[in-house]
NUKE-760957 format. One line per 10 residues: number of its first residue (from 1); for each residue x, y, z of C-alpha. Coordinates in Angstrom, 1 decimal, m for minus. Layout:
residues N
NUM> X Y Z | ...
This chain:
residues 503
1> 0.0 0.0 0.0 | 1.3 3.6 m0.9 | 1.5 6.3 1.7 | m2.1 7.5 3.5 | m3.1 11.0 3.4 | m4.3 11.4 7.6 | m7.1 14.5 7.1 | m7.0 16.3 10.7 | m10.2 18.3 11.5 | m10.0 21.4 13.4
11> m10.8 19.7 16.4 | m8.1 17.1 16.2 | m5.3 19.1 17.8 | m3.8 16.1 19.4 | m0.1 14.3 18.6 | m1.9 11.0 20.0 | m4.9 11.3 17.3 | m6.2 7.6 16.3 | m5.3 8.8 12.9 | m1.3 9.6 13.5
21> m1.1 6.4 15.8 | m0.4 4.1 12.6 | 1.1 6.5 10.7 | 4.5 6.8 8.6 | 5.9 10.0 8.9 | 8.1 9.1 6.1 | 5.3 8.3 3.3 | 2.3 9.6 4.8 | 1.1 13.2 4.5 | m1.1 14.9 7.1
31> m4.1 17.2 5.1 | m5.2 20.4 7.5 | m8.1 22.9 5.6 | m9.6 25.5 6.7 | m12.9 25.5 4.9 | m16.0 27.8 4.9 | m18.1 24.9 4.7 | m17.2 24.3 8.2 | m16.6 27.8 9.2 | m20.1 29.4 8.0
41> m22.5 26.6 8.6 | m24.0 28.8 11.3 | m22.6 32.2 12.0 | m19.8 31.0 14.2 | m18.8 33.8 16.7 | m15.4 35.5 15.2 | m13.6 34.8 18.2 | m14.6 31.4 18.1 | m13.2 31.1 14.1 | m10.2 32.9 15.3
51> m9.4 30.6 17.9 | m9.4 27.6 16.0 | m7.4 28.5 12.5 | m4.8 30.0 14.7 | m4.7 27.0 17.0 | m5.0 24.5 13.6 | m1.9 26.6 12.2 | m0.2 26.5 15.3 | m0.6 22.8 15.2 | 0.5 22.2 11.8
61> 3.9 23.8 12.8 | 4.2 21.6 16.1 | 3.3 18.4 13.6 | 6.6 19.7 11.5 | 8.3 19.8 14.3 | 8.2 16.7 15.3 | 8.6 15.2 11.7 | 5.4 15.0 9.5 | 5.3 16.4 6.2 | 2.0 18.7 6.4
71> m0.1 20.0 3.3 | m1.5 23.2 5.0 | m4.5 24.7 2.6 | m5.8 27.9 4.0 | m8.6 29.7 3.6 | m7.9 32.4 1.3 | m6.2 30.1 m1.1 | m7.3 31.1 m4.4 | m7.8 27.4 m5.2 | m9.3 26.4 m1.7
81> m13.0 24.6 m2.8 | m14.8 25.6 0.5 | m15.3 22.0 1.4 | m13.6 19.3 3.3 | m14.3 16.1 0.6 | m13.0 19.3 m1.9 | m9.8 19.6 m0.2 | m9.4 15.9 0.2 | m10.2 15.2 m3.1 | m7.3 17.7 m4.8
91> m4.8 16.7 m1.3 | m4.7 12.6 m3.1 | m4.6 14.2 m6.6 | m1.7 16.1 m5.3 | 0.0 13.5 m3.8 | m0.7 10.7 m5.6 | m2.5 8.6 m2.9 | m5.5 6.6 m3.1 | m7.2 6.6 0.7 | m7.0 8.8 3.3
101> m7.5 7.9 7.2 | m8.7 10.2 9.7 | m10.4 9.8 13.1 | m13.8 9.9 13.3 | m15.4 13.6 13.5 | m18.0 14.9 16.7 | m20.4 15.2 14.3 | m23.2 13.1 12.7 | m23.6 15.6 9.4 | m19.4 15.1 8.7
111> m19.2 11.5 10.1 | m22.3 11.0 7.0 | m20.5 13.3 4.9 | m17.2 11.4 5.4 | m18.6 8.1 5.2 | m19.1 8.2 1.4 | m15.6 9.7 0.7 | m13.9 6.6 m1.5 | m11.0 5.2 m0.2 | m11.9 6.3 3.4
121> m10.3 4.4 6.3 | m11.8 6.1 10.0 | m10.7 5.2 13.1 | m12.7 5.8 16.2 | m11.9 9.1 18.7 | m10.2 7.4 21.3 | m9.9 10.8 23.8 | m12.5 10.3 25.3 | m13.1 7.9 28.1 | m16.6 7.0 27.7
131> m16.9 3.7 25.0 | m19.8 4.4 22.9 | m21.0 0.9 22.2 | m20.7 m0.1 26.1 | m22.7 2.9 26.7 | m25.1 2.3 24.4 | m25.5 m1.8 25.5 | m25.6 m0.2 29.1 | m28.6 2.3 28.1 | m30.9 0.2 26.0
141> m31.3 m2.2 29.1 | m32.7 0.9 31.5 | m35.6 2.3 31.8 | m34.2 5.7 33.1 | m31.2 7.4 32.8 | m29.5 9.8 35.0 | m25.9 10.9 34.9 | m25.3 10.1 38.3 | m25.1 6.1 37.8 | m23.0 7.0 35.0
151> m20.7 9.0 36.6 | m20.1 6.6 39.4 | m19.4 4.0 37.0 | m16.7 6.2 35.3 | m15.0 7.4 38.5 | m14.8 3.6 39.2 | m13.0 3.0 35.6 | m10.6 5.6 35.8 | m10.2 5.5 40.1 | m10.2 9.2 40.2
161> m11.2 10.0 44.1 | m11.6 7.0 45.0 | m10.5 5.1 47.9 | m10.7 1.4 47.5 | m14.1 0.3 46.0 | m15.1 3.9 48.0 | m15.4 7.5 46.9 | m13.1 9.6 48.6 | m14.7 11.7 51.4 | m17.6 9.1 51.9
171> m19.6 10.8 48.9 | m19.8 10.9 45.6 | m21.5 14.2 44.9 | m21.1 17.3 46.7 | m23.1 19.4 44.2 | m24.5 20.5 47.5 | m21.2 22.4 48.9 | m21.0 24.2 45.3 | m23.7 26.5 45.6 | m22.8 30.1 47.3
181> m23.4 33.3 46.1 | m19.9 35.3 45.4 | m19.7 38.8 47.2 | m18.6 41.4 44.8 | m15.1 42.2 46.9 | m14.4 38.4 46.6 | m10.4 38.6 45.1 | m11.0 36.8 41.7 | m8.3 35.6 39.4 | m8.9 36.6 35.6
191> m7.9 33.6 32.9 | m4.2 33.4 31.7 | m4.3 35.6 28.7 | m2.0 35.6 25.5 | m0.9 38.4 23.0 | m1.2 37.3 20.1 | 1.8 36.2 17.9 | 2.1 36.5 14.2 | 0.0 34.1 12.9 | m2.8 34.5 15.0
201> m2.3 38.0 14.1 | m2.6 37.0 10.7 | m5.7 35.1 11.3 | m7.7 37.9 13.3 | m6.9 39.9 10.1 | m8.7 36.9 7.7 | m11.5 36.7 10.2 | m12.3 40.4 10.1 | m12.0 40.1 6.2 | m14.0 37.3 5.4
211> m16.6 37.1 8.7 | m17.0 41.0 9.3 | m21.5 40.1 9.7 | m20.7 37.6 12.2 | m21.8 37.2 15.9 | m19.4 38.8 18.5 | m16.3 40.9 19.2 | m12.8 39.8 17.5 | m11.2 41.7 19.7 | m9.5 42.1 22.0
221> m8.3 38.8 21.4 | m6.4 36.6 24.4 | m7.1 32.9 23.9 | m4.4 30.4 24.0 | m3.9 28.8 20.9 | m1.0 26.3 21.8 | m0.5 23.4 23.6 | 1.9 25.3 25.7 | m0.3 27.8 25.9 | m3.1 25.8 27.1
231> m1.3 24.4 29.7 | 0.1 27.3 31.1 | m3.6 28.0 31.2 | m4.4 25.3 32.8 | m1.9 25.7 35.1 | m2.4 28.8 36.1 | m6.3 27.8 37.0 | m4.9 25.1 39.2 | m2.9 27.5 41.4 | m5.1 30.6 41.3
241> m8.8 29.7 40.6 | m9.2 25.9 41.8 | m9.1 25.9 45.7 | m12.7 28.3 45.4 | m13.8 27.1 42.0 | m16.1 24.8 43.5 | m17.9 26.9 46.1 | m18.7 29.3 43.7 | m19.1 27.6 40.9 | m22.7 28.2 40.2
251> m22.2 32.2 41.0 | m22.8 35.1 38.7 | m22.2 38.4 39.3 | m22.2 41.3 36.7 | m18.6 42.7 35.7 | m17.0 39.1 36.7 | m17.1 36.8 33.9 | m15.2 34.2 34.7 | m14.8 34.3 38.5 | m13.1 31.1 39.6
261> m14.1 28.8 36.0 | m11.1 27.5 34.2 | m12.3 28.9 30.9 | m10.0 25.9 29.6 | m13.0 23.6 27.7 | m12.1 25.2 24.2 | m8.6 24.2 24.4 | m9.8 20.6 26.0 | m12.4 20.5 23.2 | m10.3 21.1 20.0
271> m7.5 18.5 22.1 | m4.7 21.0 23.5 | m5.7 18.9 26.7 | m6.2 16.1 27.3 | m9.1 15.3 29.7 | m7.9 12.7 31.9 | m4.2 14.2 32.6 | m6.5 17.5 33.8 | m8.7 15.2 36.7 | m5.2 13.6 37.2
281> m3.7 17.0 37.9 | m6.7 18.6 40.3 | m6.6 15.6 42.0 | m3.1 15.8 42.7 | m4.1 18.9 43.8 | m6.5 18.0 46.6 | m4.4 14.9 47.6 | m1.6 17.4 48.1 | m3.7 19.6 50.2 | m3.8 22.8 48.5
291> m8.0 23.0 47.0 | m11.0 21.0 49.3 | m12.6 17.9 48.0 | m15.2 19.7 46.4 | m13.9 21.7 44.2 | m12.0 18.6 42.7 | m15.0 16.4 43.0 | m16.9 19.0 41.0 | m14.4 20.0 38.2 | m13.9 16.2 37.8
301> m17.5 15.7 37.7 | m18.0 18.1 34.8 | m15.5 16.4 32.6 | m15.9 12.6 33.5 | m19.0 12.6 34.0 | m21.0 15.7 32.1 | m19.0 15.5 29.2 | m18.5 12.2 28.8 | m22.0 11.7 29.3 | m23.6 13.7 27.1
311> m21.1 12.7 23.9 | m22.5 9.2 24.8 | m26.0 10.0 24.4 | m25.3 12.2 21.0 | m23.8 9.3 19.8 | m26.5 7.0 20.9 | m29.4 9.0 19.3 | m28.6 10.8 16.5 | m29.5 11.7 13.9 | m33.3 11.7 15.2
321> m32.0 13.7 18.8 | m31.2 16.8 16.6 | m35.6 17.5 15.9 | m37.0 16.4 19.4 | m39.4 18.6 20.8 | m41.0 16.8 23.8 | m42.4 20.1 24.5 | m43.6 21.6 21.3 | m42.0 24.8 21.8 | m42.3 26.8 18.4
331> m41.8 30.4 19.0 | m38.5 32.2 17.2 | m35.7 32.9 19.0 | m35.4 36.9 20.4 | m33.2 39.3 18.8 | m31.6 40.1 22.1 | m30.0 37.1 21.9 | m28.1 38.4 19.1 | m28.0 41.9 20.3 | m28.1 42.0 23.9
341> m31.0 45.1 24.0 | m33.2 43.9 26.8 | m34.5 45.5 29.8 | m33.8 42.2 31.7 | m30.6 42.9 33.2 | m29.5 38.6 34.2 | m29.9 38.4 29.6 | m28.3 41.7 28.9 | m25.5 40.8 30.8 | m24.6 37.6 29.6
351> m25.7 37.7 25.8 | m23.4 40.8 26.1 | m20.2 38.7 27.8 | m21.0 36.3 25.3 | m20.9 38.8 22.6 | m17.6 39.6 24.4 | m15.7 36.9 25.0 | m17.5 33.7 23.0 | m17.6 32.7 26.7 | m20.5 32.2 29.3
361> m20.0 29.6 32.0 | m22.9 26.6 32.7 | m25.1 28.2 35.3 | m25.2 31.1 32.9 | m26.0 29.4 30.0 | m28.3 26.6 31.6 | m30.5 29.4 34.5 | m30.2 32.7 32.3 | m30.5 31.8 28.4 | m31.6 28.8 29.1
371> m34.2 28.8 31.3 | m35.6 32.0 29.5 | m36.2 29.9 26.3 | m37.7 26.9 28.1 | m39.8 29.5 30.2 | m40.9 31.3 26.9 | m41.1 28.2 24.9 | m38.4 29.1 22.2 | m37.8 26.4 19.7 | m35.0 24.5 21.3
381> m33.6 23.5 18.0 | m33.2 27.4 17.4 | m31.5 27.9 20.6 | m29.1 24.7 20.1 | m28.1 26.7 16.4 | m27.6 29.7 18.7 | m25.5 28.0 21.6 | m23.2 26.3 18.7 | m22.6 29.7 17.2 | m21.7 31.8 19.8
391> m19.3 29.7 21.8 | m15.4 29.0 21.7 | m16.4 25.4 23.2 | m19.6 24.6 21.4 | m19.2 21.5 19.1 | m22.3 19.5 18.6 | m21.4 16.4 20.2 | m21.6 18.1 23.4 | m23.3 21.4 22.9 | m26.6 19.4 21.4
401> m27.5 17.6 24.2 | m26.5 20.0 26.5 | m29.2 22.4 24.8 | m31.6 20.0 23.9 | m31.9 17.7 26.6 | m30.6 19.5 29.4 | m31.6 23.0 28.8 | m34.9 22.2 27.0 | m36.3 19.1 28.2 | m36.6 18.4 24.8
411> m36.4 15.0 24.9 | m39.0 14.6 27.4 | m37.0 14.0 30.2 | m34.1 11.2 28.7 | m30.8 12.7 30.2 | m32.3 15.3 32.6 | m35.0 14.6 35.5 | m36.9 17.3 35.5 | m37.0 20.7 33.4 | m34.4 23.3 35.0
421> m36.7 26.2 35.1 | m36.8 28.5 37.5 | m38.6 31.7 38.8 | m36.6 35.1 39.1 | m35.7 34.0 42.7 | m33.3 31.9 41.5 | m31.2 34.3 39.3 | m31.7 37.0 42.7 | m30.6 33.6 44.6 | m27.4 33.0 42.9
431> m26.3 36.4 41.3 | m26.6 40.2 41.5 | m28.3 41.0 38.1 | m31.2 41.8 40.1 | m30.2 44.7 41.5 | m30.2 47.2 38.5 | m33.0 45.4 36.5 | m36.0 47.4 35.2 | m37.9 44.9 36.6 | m38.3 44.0 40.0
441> m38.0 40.3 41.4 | m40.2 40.4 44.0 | m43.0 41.6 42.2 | m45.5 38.6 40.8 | m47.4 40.2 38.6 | m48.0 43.7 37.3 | m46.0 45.7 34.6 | m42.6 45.8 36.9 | m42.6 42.1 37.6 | m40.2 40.2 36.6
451> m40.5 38.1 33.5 | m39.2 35.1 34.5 | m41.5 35.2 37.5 | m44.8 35.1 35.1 | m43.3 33.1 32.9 | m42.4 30.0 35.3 | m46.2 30.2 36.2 | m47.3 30.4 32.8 | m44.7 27.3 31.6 | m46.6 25.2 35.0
461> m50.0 26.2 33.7 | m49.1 25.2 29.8 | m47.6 21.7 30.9 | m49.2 20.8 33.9 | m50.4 17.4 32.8 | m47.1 16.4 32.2 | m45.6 17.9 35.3 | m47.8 16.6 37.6 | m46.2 13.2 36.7 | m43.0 14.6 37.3
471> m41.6 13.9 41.6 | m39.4 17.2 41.2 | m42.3 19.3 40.0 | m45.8 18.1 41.0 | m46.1 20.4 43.9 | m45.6 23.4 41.8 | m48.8 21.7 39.8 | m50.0 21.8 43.2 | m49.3 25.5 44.0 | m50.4 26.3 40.9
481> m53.9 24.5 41.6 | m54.1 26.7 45.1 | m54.3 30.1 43.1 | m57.5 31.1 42.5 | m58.9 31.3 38.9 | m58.6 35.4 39.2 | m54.7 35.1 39.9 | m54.3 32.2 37.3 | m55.8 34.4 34.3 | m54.1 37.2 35.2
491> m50.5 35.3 35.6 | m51.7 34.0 32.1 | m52.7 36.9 30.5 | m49.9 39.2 31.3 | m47.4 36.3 30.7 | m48.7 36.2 27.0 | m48.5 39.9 26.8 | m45.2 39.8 27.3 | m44.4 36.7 25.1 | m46.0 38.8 22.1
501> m43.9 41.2 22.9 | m40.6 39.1 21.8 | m41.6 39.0 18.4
C-alpha cells in the first residue's frame, strides 16, 4: 500500500490522534483545511473562528516539528473549494494517494459526509473515556437514565477520588457544597491571557475580512492557541482559581465573567488537553492539600461525567435527537439574543459577555438563556443553532444535548430529571443582576414584575399534565392548583403579553 493521506479536523489538535497512531511519517502526508463549509454553517462567533485557525496553524507547525510532512490549505487560497471532501479530493490528486485515514469527527452531518468519501479508512476518537458501544448496551437495558449512575461507574473505571471500592470523602456528589453566592469584593483571578503572535495576528486579520456580519467581538483577542499555551492556562487555574472554583461555581455576578471557571473547555475540546491528565492533575491537587474535596470532585464531575455523558447520548441517538421537541415549543428565538438590548438585566448581561468573549459559564447558560427559552417556549432547536454559534467550546457532540436535553427538556425527560426552570428568585438567589434590572424580582405580577416570575407560572399552567407526573415538580402543579382562577388568568394573560412582545 502507498503512503495514506491522515485528514486532521479542526478539532483534532492532538499528537496521539487515532489517525497519527499508525502513521509513517516518512510516506504519509497529514491534510489540514480550513474550509468555509465548516466555518459558516451557522454564524460562528469570530472569536470562536479565530481561535481555531490559529490553533490548527499552530498545530500544523508543532506536527513539523516533530517530523510529518504537512499539506496546509488555508482559507484564502485562491484554489481552496470551501469543502472538506474538496480539499481531500485535490490533497490525493496532489499526492498521488489513493485513501486517506482520519479519526472519526463529533459530528453526525461530517461522520455522513465522510462516510461516502472513496477510499476512506476512519478510526474511532479514542480521547475520550466513555466507549460508545458499552454505553449504548448499558442504556438500552434501563428504563431511566441519570448521569449520576454513569458518573459513578466512570469514577470507578478511571479511580479518580476513589479510595478502594469507595469515593473519597464518603460521597460521591457534593453538588450541595457548590452552591454560594460570590460577594462582589471576593479577590477573583482573571484567565491566563495571550498576546497574540504573528499568525494569529494573521488570522484575526482573515477573520475580520472574510466574517465581518458575524456574531461577536474579534477583539480584544487573548485565547491560548498552543498546547503550551493551554497548559500554562491550565496551570495557572490550578494555582489561582481551583481551591474556590467549587464553592462558587454556580455564582454570577455582573462585571466578573469568569470568576473562579477554568475557561480551559475550548482548548480541551479542540484537544490541546487532554481530559484525563487534567482530573489527574486537580486531583493531585487535593491529595496534596492545596483545594477541598469539592472543588476537585466538582471539576472532575464536569469532565468525566458531564462530558462524557452527554457525547455518549449524542452518539447514541442521532440523527433523530437533533428535531426532538417533547415540549412543542415553536416560538422564534429573540433578537436580544443576538443583540443583547433587553430590559432584563440577568440576559443583557450575559448575551453581552458572550458577545464579548464567545464565553459564558454553565449556570449562565443553563439558569439565564436557558431557562428564558424553556420559560418562553423558544424552539430549542433554534436555541441549540444559537449555543453552537456563539461559543469558543460549542461542538455539537456536546453542545446538542447539553441544549436539547438538558436546557430544553426536549427529549421529554431522557438525560435530565426534571425541566431546570426556575422563577426570578433563583437568578436573585445565585447572582446580582437583580439589582439594577427594570424589573423588580419580587413583584408577581403587574407591569414591573419580573419576567421570568410570570413566565415560570405560565410554563406550569401550559404543561401541567405532564408535570404533575414529574416527583421534582408536581407540587408546583400543586401550588399552581391553590391560586385562584382570578390570579391564574391574570399570571396568564400578562405572561402572553409579554411573550408577544418578543416578536
Amino acid at each position: 500500500m502507498s503512503g495514506s493521506l491522515i485528514l486532521l479536523l479542526g478539532d483534532q489538535l492532538s499528537l496521539s490522534m487515532s489517525s497519527l497512531k499508525q502513521g509513517d511519517k516518512a510516506g504519509d502526508v497529514v491534510l489540514m483545511a480550513e474550509v468555509m463549509e465548516e466555518a459558516s454553517y451557522v454564524p460562528h462567533h469570530k472569536k470562536k473562528i479565530a481561535f481555531v485557525l490559529s490553533a490548527m496553524r499552530h498545530f500544523a507547525e508543532e506536527l513539523r516539528a516533530s517530523g510529518w510532512t504537512v499539506d496546509y490549505v488555508k482559507l484564502d487560497d485562491p484554489d481552496n473549494t470551501g469543502s472538506l471532501t474538496g480539499e481531500v479530493t485535490r490533497a490525493m490528486e496532489r499526492h498521488g494517494l489513493d485513501h486517506v485515514v482520519a479519526t472519526e469527527p463529533g459530528e453526525w452531518r461530517l461522520l455522513e459526509a465522510m462516510r461516502q468519501w472513496p477510499g476512506i479508512i476512519l478510526r474511532e476518537d479514542d480521547r475520550f473515556l466513555a466507549d460508545r458501544v458499552r454505553f449504548s448496551e448499558w442504556a438500552e437495558g434501563r428504563t431511566m437514565l441519570r448521569m449520576e449512575h454513569f458518573y459513578r461507574l466512570m469514577r470507578r473505571k478511571t479511580g479518580l477520588l476513589m479510595d478502594g471500592n469507595d469515593p473519597a470523602g464518603g460521597t460521591w456528589n457534593l453538588d450541595a457544597e457548590n452552591r454560594a453566592k460570590a460577594a462582589p469584593d471576593l479577590l477573583m483571578p482573571a484567565p491566563l491571557h495571550f498576546a497574540p503572535d504573528a499568525i494569529t495576528r494573521e488570522v484575526i486579520e482573515l477573520v475580520a475580512a472574510r466574517f465581518p456580519d458575524h456574531f461577536g467581538d474579534l477583539e480584544p483577542f487573548w485565547f491560548a492557541t498552543t498546547r503550551a499555551e493551554a497548559e500554562a492556562a491550565f496551570a495557572h487555574f490550578l494555582r489561582h482559581a481551583l481551591p474556590q472554583f467549587g464553592t462558587y461555581q454556580d455564582a454570577m455576578l455582573a462585571g466578573q465573567k469568569f470568576l473562579y471557571h477554568a475557561v480551559v473547555s475550548p482548548y480541551l475540546n479542540v484537544g490541546l488537553l487532554g481530559p484525563l491528565a487534567m482530573c489527574r492533575a486537580v486531583e493531585d491537587e487535593w491529595r496534596a492539600g492545596r483545594v477541598p474535596l469539592n472543588s476537585a470532585e466538582g471539576f472532575i464531575r464536569q469532565i468525566i461525567g458531564w462530558r462524557e455523558y452527554v457525547r455518549a447520548i449524542y452518539w447514541w441517538k442521532m440523527p433523530d435527537y437533533a428535531q426532538v421537541n417533547a415540549l412543542e415549543a415553536h416560538r422564534p428565538l429573540p433578537s436580544f439574543y443576538w443583540t443583547a438590548k433587553t430590559d432584563m438585566a440577568c440576559l443583557r448581561a450575559c448575551v453581552t459577555q458572550t458577545r464579548e468573549e464567545a464565553y459564558a459559564h454553565h449556570i449562565q447558560r443553563l439558569m439565564v438563556t436557558g431557562n428564558f427559552a424553556l420559560l418562553a417556549g423558544i424552539d430549542p432547536h433554534a436555541l441549540h443553532e444559537w449555543y453552537l454559534a456563539v461559543y469558543a467550546d460549542a461542538y455539537e457532540w456536546v453542545e446538542l444535548p447539553n441544549t436539547i436535553g438538558m436546557s430544553q427538556f426536549a427529549d421529554g425527560g431522557l438525560l435530565a430529571s426534571k425541566p431546570y426552570v426556575a422563577s426570578g428568585a433563583y437568578i436573585d438567589r445565585m447572582s446580582d443582576y437583580c439589582g439594577s434590572c427594570r424589573y423588580s424580582v419580587k413583584a408577581k405580577e403587574g407591569p414591573d414584575a419580573c419576567p421570568f416570575n410570570l413566565f415560570f407560572w405560565d410554563f406550569v399552567a401550559r404543561h401541567k399534565e405532564r408535570l404533575a407526573r414529574n416527583p421534582r415538580m408536581a407540587q408546583m402543579v400543586r401550588t399552581w392548583d391553590k391560586f385562584d382562577a382570578a390570579k391564574q388568568a391574570t399570571l396568564r394573560r400578562e405572561a402572553g403579553a409579554f411573550l408577544d412582545s418578543l416578536s
